[in-house]
Structures are given as structure tokens and as C-alpha cells.
C-alpha positions in Angstrom: 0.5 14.2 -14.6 -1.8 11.6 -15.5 0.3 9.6 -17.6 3.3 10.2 -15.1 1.2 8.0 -12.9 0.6 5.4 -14.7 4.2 5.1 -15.7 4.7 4.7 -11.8 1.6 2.4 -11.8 3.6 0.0 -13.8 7.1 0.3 -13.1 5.6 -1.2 -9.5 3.5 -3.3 -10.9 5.7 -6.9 -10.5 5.7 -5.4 -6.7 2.6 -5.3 -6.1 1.2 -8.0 -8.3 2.9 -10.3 -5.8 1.7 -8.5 -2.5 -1.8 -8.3 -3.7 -1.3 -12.2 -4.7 -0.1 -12.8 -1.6 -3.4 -11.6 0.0 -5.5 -13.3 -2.1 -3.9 -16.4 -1.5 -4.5 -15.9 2.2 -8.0 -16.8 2.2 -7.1 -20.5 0.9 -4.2 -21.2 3.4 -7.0 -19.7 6.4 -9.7 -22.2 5.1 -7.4 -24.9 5.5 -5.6 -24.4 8.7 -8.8 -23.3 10.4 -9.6 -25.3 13.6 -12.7 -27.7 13.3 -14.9 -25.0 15.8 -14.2 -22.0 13.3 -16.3 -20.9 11.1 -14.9 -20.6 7.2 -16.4 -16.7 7.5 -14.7 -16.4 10.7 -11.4 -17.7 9.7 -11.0 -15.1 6.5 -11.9 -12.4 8.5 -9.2 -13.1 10.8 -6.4 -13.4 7.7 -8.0 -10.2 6.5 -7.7 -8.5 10.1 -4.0 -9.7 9.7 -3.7 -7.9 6.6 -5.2 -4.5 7.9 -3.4 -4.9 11.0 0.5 -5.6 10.2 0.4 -6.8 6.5 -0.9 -3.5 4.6 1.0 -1.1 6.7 4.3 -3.0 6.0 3.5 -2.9 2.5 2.6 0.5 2.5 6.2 1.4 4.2 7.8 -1.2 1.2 6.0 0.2 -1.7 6.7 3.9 -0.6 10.1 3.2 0.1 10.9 1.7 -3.5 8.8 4.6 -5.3 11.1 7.4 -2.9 14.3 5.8 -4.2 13.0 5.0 -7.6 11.6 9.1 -7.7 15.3 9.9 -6.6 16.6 7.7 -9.4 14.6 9.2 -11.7 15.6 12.5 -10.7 19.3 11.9 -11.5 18.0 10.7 -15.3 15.5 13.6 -15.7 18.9 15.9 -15.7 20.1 14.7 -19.1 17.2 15.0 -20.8 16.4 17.7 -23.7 13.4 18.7 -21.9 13.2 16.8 -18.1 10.2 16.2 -16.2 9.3 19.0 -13.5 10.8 17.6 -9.9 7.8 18.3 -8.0 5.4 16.6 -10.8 7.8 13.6 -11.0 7.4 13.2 -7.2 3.6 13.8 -7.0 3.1 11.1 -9.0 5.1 8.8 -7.4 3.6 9.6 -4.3 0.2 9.1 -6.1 1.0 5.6 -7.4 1.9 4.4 -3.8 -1.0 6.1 -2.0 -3.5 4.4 -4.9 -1.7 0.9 -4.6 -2.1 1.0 -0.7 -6.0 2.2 -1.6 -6.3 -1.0 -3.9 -5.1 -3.4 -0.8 -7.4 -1.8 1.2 -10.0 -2.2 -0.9 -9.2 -5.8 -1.3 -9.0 -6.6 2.3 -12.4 -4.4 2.9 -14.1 -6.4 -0.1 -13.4 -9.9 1.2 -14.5 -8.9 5.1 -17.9 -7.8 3.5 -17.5 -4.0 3.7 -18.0 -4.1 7.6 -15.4 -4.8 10.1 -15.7 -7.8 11.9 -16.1 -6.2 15.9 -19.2 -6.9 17.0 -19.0 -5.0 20.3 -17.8 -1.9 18.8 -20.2 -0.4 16.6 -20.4 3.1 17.4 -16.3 3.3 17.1 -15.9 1.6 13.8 -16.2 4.9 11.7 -13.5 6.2 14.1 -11.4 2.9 13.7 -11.8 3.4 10.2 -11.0 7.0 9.6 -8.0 6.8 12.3 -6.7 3.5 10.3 -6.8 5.3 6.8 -4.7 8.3 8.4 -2.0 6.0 9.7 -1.9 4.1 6.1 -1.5 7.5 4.6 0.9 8.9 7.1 2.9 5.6 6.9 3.3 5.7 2.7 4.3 9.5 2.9 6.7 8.5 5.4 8.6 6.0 3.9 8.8 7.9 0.7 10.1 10.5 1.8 12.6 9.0 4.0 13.4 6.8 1.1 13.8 9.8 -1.5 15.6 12.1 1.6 18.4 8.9 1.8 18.6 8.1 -1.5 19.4 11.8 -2.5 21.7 12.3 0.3 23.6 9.2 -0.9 23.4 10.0 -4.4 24.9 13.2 -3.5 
């Protein structure tokens, strides 16, 4: 199962190379249209609040989508072979590759802000902010995968 996910770890890997260079060059491009009264801190954490807020869920939806066709795909292919790869571990790791990508973004975005999210006022909800975010990501990547592999394998017949 292991090496089934890394398999799916790099088959996506031009995908999310770009995305995750995309956020990284975020923080450059908010440095330099930042008005003159912001603060460089300030500015970042405002990209990165971008990122949490629309960027990494679309990505999530993106990256899930392209792994539920690609599982689908590879479901087709697995049929031919001498000995095929079990269904359900072929889709569990696929599954796995896009939650641990949308993980990494995450991560990322969470790094850069300083481990803390910028809302001054709302301290005692941030754990709840937190937790409620990380269940949407999740529910948002199982989604799209399986709507992707659901129309993909009602196409494909």
C-alpha cells in the first residue's frame, strides 16, 4: 500500500509542484503590491489567509478530481494485467496521495503565518476554526474524488 502511494505521489507531482510554487511565490508578489501603511508581516498573512480561504480548497477539489479520474483510469489498466492491483487498495491510495498533498499546502500556508492564525479577537474560537477548517478540506478532497472516479466510471462504461 505504501509504495502504491508513492506511485500516486508522483504521478501528481508536476500538479502540485506548480500549486505549491504558486503559493510560495505569493509572498513576493504581497511584499510588493502591499500599500505603504501595511506591514510586510501583515501583508503575507493576508496572501496566506487567501490561500486557506479560496486557494487550498480549490486545489483540494483539483487534485482530487485528477486522482478520481486517474484511479478510474487505472482501473481499466489493472484488468489486463497478470496479477492487477486490488480495486479498493488502488483507490485508498489515491485517496491517500490527495488527502497528504492538501496536508502539505496546509502545512505550508500554516508555516509561513507562524503556526497561529492571524485573528486577534478570536482566540478562544481558533481551535474550533481550525478543526472545522481541516473537516471541510477533508470533506472537499473525498468529494471531488469520488465524484470524479463516480463520472469517469460511468463514462468509461
Amino acid at each position: 500500500m505504501k509504495d502504491l502511494i508513492k506511485l500516486q505521489l508522483r504521478k501528481s507531482l508536476l500538479s502540485f509542484s506548480v500549486i505549491m510554487a504558486a503559493l510560495l511565490a505569493s509572498i513576493p508578489l504581497a511584499l510588493a503590491v502591499k500599500s505603504a501603511a501595511m506591514k510586510p508581516g501583515e501583508a503575507i498573512d493576508l496572501a496566506m489567509l487567501y490561500w486557506a480561504l479560496v486557494g487550498i480548497p480549490l486545489t483540494a477539489l483539483i487534485l482530487s478530481g485528477i486522482a478520481g479520474s486517474e484511479a478510474a483510469r487505472d482501473q481499466a489498466a489493472s484488468t489486463e494485467q497478470p496479477l492487477p492491483v486490488s480495486q479498493y487498495k488502488l483507490l485508498l491510495s489515491s485517496l491517500a496521495a490527495v488527502l497528504l498533498e492538501a496536508a502539505m499546502l496546509t502545512l505550508a500556508a500554516w508555516a509561513i503565518m507562524g503556526f497561529s492564525l492571524p485573528l486577534e479577537r478570536l482566540d478562544g474560537t481558533q481551535k474550533y476554526i481550525a478543526s472545522f477548517y481541516l473537516f471541510s478540506l477533508v470533506y472537499l478532497s473525498v468529494y471531488g474524488f469520488t465524484l470524479s472516479y463516480a463520472f469517469r466510471n460511468g463514462i468509461a462504461g
